[in-house]
PQR file of N, CA, C, O and H, with PARSE charges and radii, in Angstrom:
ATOM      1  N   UNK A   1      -9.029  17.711 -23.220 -0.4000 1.5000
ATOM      2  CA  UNK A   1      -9.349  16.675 -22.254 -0.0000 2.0000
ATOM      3  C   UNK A   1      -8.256  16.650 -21.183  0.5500 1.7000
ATOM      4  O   UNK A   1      -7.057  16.807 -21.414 -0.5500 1.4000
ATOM      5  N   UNK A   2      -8.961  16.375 -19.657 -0.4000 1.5000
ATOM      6  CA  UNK A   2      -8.059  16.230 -18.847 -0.0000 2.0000
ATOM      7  C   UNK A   2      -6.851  15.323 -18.638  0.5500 1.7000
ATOM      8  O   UNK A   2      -7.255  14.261 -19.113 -0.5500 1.4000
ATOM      9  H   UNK A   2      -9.935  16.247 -19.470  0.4000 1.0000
ATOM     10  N   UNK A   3      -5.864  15.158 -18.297 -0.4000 1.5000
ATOM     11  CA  UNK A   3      -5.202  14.083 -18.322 -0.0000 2.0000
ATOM     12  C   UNK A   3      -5.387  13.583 -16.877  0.5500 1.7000
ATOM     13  O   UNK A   3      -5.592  14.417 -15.995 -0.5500 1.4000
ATOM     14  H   UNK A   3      -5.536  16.021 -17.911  0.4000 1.0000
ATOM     15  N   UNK A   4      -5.326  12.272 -16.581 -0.4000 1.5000
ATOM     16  CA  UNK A   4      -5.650  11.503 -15.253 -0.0000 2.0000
ATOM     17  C   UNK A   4      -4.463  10.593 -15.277  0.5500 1.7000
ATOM     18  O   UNK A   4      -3.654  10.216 -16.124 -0.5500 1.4000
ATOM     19  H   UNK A   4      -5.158  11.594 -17.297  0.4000 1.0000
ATOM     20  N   UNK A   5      -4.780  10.311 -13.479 -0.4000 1.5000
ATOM     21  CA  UNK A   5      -3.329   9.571 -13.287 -0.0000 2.0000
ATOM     22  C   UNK A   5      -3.638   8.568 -12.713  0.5500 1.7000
ATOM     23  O   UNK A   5      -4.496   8.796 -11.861 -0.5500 1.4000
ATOM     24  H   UNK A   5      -5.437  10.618 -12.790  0.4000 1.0000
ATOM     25  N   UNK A   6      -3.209   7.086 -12.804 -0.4000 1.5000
ATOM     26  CA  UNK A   6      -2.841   6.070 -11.570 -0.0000 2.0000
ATOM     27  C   UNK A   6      -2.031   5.691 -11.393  0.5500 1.7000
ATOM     28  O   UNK A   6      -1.262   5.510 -12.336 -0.5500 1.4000
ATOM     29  H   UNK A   6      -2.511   6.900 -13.496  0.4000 1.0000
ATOM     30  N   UNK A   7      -1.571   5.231  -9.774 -0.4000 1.5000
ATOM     31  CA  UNK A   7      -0.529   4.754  -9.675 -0.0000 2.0000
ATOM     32  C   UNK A   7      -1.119   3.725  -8.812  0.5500 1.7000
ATOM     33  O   UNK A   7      -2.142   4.022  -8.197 -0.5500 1.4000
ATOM     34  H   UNK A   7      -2.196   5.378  -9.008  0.4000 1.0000
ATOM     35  N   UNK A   8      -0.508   2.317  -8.659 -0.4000 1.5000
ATOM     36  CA  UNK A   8      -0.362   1.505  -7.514 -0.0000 2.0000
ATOM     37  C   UNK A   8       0.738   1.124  -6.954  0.5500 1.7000
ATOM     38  O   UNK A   8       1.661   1.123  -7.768 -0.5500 1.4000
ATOM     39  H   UNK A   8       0.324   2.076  -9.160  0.4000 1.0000
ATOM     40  N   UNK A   9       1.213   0.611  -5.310 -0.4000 1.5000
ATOM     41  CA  UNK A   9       1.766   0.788  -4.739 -0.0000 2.0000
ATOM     42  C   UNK A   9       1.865  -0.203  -3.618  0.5500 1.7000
ATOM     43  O   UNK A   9       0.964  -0.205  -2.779 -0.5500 1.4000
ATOM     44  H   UNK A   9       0.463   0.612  -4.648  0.4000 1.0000
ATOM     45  N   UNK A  10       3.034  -1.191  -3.495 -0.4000 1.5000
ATOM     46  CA  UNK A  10       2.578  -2.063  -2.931 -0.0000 2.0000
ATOM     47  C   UNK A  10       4.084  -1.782  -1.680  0.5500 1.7000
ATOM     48  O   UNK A  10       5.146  -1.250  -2.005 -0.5500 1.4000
ATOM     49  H   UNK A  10       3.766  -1.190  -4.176  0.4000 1.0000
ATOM     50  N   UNK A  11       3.784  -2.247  -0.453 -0.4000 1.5000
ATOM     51  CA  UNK A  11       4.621  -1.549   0.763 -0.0000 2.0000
ATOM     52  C   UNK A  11       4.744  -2.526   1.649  0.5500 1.7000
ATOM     53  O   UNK A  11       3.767  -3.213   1.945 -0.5500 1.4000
ATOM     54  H   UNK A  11       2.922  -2.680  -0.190  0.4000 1.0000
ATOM     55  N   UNK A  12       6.168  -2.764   2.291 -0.4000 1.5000
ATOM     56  CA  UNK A  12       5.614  -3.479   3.806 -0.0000 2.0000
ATOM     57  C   UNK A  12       5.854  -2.450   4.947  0.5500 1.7000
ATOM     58  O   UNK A  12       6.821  -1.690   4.895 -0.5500 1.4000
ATOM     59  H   UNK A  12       6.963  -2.206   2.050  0.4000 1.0000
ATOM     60  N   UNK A  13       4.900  -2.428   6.057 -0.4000 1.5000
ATOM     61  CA  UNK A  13       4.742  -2.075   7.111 -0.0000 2.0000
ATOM     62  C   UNK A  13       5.765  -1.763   7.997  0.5500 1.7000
ATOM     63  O   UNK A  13       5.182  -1.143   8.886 -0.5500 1.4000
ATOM     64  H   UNK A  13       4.114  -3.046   6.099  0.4000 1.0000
ATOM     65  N   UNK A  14       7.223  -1.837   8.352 -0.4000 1.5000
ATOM     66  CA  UNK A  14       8.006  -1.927   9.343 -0.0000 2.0000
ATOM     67  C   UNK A  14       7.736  -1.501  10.734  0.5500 1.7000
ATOM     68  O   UNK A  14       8.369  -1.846  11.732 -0.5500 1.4000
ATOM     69  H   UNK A  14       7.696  -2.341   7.630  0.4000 1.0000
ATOM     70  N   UNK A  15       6.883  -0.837  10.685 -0.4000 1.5000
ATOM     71  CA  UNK A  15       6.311   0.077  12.586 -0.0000 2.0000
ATOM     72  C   UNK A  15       5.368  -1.357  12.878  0.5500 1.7000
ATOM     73  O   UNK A  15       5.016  -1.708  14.004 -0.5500 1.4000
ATOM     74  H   UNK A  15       6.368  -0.557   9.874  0.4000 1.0000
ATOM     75  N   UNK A  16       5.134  -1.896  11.942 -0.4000 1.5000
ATOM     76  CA  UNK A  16       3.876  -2.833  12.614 -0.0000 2.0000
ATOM     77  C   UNK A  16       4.593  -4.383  12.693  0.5500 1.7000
ATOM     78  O   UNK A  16       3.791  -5.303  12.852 -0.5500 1.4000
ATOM     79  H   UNK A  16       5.421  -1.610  11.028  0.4000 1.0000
ATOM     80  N   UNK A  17       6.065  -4.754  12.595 -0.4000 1.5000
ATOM     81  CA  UNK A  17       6.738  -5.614  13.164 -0.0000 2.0000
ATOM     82  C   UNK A  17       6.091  -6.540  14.251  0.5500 1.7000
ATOM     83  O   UNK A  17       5.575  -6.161  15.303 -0.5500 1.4000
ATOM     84  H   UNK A  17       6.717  -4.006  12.466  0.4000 1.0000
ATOM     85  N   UNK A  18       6.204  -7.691  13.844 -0.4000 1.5000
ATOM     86  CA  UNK A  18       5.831  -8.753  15.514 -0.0000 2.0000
ATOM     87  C   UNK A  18       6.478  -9.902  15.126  0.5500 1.7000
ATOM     88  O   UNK A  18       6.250 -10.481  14.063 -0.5500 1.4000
ATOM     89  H   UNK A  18       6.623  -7.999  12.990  0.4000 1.0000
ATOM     90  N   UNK A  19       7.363 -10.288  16.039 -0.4000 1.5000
ATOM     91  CA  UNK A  19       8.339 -11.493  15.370 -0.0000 2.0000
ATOM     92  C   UNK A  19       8.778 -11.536  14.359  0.5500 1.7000
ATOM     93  O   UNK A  19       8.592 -12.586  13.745 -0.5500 1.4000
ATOM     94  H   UNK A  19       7.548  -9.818  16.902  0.4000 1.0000
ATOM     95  N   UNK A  20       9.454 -10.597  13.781 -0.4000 1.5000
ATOM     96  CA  UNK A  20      10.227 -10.819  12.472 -0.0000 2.0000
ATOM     97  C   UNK A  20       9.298 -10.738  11.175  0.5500 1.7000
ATOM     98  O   UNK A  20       9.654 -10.684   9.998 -0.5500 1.4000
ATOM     99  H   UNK A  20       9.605  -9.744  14.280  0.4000 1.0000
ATOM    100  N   UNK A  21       8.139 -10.743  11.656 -0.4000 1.5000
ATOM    101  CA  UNK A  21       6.657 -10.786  10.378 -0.0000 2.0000
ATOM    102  C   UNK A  21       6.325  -9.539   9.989  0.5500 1.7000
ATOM    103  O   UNK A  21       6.053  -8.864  10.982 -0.5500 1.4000
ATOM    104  H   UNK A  21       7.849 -10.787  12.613  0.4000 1.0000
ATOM    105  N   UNK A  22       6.198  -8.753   8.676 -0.4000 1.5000
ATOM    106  CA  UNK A  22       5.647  -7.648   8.810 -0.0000 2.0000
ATOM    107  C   UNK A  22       4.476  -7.757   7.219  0.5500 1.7000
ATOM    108  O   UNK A  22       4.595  -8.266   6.105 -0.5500 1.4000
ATOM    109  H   UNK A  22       6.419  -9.301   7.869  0.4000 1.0000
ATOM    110  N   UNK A  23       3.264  -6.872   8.024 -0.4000 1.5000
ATOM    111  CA  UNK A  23       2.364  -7.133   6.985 -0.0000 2.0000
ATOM    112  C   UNK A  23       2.809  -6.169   5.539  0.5500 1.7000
ATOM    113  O   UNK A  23       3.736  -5.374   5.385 -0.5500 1.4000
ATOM    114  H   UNK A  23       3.167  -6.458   8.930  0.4000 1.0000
ATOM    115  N   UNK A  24       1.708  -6.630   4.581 -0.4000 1.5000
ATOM    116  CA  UNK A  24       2.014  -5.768   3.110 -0.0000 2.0000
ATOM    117  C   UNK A  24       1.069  -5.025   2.872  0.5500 1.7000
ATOM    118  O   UNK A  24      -0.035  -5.466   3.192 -0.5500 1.4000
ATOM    119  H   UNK A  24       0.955  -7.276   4.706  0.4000 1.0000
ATOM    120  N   UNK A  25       1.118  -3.920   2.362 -0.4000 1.5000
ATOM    121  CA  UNK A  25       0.408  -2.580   2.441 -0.0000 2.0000
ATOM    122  C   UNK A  25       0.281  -2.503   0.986  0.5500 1.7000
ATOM    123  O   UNK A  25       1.149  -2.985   0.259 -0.5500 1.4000
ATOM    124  H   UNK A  25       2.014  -3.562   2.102  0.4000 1.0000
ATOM    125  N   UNK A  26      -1.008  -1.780   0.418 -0.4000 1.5000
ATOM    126  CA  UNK A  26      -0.942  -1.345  -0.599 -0.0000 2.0000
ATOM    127  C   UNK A  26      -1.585   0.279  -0.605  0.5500 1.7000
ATOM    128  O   UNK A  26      -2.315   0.843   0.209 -0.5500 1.4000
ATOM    129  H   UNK A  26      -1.714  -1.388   1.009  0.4000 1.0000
ATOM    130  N   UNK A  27      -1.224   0.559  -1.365 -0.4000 1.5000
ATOM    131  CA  UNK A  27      -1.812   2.433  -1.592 -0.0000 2.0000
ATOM    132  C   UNK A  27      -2.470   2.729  -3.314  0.5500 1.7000
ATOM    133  O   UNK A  27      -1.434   2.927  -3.949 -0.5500 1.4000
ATOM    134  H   UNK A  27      -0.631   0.100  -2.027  0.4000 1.0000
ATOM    135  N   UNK A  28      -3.226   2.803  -3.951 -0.4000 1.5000
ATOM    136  CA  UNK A  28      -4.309   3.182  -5.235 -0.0000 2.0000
ATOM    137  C   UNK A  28      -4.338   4.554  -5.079  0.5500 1.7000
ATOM    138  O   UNK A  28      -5.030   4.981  -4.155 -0.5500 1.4000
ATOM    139  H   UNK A  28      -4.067   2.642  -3.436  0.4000 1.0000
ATOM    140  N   UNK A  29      -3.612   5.513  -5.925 -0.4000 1.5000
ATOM    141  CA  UNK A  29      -3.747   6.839  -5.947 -0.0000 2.0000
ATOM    142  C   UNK A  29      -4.272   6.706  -7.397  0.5500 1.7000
ATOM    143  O   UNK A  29      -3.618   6.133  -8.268 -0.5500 1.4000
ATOM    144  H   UNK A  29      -3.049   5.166  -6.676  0.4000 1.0000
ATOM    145  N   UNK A  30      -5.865   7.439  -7.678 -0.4000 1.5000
ATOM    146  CA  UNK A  30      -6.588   8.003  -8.722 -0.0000 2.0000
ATOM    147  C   UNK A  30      -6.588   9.161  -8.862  0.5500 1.7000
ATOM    148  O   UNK A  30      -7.680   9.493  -8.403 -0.5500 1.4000
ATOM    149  H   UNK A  30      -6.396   7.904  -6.970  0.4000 1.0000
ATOM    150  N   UNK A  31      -5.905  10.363  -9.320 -0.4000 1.5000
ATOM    151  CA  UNK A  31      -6.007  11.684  -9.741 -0.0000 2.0000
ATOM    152  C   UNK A  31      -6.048  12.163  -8.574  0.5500 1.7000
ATOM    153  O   UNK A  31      -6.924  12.981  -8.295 -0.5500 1.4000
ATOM    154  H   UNK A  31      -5.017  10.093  -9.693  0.4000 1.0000
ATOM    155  N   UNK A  32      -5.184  11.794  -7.712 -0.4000 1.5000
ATOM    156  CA  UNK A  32      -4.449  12.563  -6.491 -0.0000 2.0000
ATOM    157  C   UNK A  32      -5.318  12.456  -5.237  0.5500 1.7000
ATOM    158  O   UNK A  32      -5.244  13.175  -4.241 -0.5500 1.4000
ATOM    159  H   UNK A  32      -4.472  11.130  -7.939  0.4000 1.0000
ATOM    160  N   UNK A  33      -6.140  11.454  -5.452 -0.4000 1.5000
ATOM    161  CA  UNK A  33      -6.872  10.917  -4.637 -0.0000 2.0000
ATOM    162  C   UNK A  33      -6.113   8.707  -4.178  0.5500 1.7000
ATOM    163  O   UNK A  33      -5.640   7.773  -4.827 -0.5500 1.4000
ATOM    164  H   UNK A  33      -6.200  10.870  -6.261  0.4000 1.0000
ATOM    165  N   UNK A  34      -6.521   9.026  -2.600 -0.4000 1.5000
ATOM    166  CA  UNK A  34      -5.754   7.919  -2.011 -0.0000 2.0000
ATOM    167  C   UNK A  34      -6.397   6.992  -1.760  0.5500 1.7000
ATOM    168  O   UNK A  34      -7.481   7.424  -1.368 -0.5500 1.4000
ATOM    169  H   UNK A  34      -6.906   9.785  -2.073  0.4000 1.0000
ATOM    170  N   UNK A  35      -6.394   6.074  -1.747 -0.4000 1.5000
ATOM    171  CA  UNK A  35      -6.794   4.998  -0.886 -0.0000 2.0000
ATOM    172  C   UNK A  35      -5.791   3.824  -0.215  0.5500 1.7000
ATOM    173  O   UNK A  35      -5.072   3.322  -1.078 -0.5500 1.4000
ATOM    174  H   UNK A  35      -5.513   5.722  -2.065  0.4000 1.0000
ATOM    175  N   UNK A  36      -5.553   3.195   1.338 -0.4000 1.5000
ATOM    176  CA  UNK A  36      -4.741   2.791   1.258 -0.0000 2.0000
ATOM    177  C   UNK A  36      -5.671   1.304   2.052  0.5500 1.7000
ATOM    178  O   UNK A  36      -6.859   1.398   2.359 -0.5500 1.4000
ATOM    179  H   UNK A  36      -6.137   3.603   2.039  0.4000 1.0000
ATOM    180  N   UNK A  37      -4.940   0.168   2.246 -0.4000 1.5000
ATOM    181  CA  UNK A  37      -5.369  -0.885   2.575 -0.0000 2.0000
ATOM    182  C   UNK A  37      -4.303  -1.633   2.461  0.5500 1.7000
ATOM    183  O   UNK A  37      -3.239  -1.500   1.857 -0.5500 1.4000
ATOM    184  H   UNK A  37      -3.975   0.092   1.997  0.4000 1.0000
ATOM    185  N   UNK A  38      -4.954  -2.802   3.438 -0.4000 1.5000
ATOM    186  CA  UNK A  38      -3.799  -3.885   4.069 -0.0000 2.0000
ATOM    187  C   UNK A  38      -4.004  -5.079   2.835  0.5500 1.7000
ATOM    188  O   UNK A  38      -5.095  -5.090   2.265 -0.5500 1.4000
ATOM    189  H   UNK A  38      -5.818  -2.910   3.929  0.4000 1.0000
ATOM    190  N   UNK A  39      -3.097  -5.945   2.482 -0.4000 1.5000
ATOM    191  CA  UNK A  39      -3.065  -6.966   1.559 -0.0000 2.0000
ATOM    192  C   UNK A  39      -3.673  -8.555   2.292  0.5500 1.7000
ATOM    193  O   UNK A  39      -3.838  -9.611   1.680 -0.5500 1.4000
ATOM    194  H   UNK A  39      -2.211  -5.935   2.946  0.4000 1.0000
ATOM    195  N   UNK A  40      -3.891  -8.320   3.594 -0.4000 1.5000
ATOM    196  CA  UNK A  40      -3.945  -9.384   4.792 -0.0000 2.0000
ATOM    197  C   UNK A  40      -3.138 -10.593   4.702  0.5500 1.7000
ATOM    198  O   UNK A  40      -3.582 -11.648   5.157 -0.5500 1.4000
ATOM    199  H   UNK A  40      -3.758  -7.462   4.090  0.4000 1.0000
ATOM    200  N   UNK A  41      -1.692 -10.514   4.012 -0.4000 1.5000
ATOM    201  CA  UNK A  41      -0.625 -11.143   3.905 -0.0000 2.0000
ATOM    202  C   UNK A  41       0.220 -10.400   4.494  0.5500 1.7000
ATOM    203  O   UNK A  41       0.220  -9.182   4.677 -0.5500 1.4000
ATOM    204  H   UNK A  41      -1.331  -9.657   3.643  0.4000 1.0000
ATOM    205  N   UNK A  42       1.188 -11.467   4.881 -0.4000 1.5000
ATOM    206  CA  UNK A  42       2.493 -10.704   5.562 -0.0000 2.0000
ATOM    207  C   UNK A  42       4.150 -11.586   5.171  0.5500 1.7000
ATOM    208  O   UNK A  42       4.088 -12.764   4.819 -0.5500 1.4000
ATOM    209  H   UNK A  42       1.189 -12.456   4.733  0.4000 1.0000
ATOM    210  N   UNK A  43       5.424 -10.942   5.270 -0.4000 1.5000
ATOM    211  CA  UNK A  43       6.910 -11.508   5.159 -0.0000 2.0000
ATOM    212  C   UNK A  43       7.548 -11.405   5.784  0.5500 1.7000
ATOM    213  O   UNK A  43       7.756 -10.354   6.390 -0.5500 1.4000
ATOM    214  H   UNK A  43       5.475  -9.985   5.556  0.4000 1.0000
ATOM    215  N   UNK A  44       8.078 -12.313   5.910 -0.4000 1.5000
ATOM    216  CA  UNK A  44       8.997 -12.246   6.904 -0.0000 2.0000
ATOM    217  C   UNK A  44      10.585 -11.356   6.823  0.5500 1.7000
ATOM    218  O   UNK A  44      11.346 -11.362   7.791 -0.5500 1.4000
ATOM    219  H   UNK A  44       7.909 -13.167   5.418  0.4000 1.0000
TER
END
């Protein structure tokens, strides 16, 4: 049997800066496959 992988991945943005705010990113890699998406929260 194959072995499979996940990872999750949670990021903030720094290029996307506006007043000191930057949003949070997440990334879902399934067996070397990506998906990435915004959390539609942000920190300061």
């Amino acid at each position: 049997m194959a072995r499979s992988t996940f990872k999750v991945l949670f990021y903030v943005n720094g290029s996307k800066e506006k007043d000191g705010i930057v949003p949070i990113m997440g990334r879902v890699t399934i067996n070397g496959t990506v998906a990435q998406f915004s959390c539609k929260q942000s920190v300061l």
